[in-house]
N, C-alpha and C positions, 0 to 999 in steps of 0.2 A: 324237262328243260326249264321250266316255270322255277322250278325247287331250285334246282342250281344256278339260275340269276337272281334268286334270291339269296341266297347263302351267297355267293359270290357279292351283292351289294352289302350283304350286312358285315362281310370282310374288310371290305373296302372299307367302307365306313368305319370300323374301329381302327383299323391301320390309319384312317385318317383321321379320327381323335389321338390317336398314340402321338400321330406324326407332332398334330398341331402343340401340343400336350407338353412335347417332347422341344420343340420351336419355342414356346414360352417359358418354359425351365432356363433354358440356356438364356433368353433375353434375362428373366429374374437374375439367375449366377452373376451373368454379364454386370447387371446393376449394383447387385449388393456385392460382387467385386470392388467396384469404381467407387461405391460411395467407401469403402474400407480404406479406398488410396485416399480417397478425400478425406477424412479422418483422421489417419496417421500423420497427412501434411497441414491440416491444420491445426491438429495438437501436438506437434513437433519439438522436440527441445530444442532450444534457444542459446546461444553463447552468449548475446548481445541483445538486451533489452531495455528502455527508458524507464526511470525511476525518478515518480515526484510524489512529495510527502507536504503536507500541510498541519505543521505542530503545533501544539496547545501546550506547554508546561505549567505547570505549578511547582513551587517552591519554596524558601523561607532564607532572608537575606536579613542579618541580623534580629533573629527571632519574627520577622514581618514575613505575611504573605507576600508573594508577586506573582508575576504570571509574566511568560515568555510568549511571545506571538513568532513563530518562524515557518521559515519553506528551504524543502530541501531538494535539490534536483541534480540527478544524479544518473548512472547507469546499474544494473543489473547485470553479473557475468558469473554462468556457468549455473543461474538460477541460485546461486550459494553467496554469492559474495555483491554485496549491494555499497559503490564507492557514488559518494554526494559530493555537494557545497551545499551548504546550510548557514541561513542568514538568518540573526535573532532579534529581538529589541522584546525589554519590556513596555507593556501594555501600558495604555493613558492610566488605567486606574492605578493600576501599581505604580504611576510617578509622583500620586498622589502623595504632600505633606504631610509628616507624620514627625507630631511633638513630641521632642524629644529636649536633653541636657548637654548643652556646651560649656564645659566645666560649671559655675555658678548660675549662667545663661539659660533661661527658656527660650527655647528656640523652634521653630520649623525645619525639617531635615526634608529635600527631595533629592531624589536618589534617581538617575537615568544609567543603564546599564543595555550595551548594544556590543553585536560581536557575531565575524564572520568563524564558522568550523570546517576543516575537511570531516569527514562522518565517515566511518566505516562498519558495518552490519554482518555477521558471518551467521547465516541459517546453520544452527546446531542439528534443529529437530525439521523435516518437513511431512507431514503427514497431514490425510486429510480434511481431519478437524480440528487437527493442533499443530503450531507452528510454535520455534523457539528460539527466535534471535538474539545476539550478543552485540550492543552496540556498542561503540569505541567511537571518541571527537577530540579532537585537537582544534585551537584556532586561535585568534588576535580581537580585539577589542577596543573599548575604552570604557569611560567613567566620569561621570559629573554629578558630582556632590553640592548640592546648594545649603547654606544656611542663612535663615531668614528668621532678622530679629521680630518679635511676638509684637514687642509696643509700636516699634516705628514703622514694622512691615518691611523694613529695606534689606539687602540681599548683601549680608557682610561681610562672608567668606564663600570662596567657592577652588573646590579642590578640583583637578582634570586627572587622567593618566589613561595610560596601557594597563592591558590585562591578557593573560596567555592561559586562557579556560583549557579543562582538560576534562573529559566526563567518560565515565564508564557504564555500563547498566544493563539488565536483563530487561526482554521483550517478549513474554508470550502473548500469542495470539489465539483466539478459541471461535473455529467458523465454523457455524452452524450452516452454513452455503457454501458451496467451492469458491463463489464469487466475490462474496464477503466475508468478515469476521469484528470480533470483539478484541482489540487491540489494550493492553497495556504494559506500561513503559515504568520502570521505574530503576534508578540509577542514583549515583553524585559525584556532584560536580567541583573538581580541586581547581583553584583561582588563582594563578600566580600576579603578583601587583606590589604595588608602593603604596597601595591606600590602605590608610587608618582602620578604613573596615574591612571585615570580614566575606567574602564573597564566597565561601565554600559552602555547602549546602546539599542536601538531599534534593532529588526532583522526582515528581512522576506526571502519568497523563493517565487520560483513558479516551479511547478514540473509535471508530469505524473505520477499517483496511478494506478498502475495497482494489479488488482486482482486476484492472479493466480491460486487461492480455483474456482473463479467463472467459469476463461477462462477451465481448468480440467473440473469441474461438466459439461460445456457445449459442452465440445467434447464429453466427457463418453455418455453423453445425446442424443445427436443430431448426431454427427458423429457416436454412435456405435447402442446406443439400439433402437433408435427412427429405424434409417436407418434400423435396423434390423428387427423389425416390420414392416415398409411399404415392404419388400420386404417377409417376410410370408405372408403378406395378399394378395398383389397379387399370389404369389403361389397356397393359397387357393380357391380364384377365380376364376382361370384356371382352377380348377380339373373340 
């Protein structure tokens, strides 16, 4: 009788490690279930996302460097197709005088150069660690041309006008993080205008793309629901 309440407890007892065994499995399923749904909706494609870019140009406007200060803000659509407004001006230093020849004349030349774009960007390549965008701008302007005589210093001519910039250009991108990368831009830019000079030119950049749709999804991800899962599942383990 002894033998058979025993064998009979140690039945028991493994039937109820099975059970329990069997109760924590299906919580774990349960969890790493949900956090999968959670995953899939927070890394979810997108049709419609915000797009803003903060540009750096360099360039050469009659053999002279300059440099473009702009921002572009825009939307994201379909994750391929990135439509902006894009506002430029060259930089105080590049409005810097620079001696130059008005026909017999020594002269001082300052040169200011500003102009809104629509911007258009068509992602060719999108892959991990390398991305390949095509940008495309159109836009309106204008121009002010100072010349400043050397002896008397005084401001003797001064030209205005419109300008209908056009620019085209290749953009690969190289991320050594899904979150960030190594951006460079290089293109050129056709100037339609009534002025004397020449506005058409080469441009490039080299920049930091950072992506901050991805760096979000991967705290939400990692910092909230993942961490939140490994620490149910230990819980459930314990019991």
């Amino acid at each position: 009788m002894i033998r058979l309440a025993l064998l009979f407890s140690i039945l028991f007892s493994c039937w109820a490690q099975a059970q329990s065994g069997a109760i924590k499995e299906n919580q774990i399923d349960s969890l790493t279930l949900k956090l999968r749904k959670d995953s899939a909706h927070i890394y979810r494609f997108q049709k419609v996302r915000p797009y803003l870019s903060i540009d750096n140009r360099n360039s050469f406007i009659n053999n002279q460097p300059v440099n473009f200060k702009g921002l572009q803000v825009g939307v994201i659509l379909h994750e391929r197709h990135t439509l902006a407004l894009g506002l430029y001006g060259m930089s105080q230093k590049s409005k810097r005088s620079v001696l130059t020849k008005d026909g017999n004349l020594a002269v001082e030349r300052t040169l200011s150069l500003n102009y809104l774009t629509l911007f258009y960007k068509y992602s060719l390549i999108e892959k991990r660690y390398f991305e390949l965008g095509l940008p495309f701008e159109i836009g309106l302007g204008g121009y002010d041309i100072k010349f400043q005589d050397t002896v008397n210093g005084k401001v003797y001519k001064e030209l205005k006008g419109g300008i209908i910039p056009f620019g085209v250009g290749i953009e690969p991108i190289v991320k050594p993080f899904r979150w960030v990368g190594i951006s460079f831009l290089l293109g050129y830019r056709f100037v339609a205008s009534h002025s004397v000079a020449n506005f058409n030119g080469m441009y490039y950049s080299v920049g930091l793309n950072f992506d901050v749709r991805q760096i979000i999804r991967d705290v939400n991800y990692y910092g909230f629901k993942k961490k939140r899962y490994k620490k149910n599942v230990r819980a459930i383990l314990k019991q």
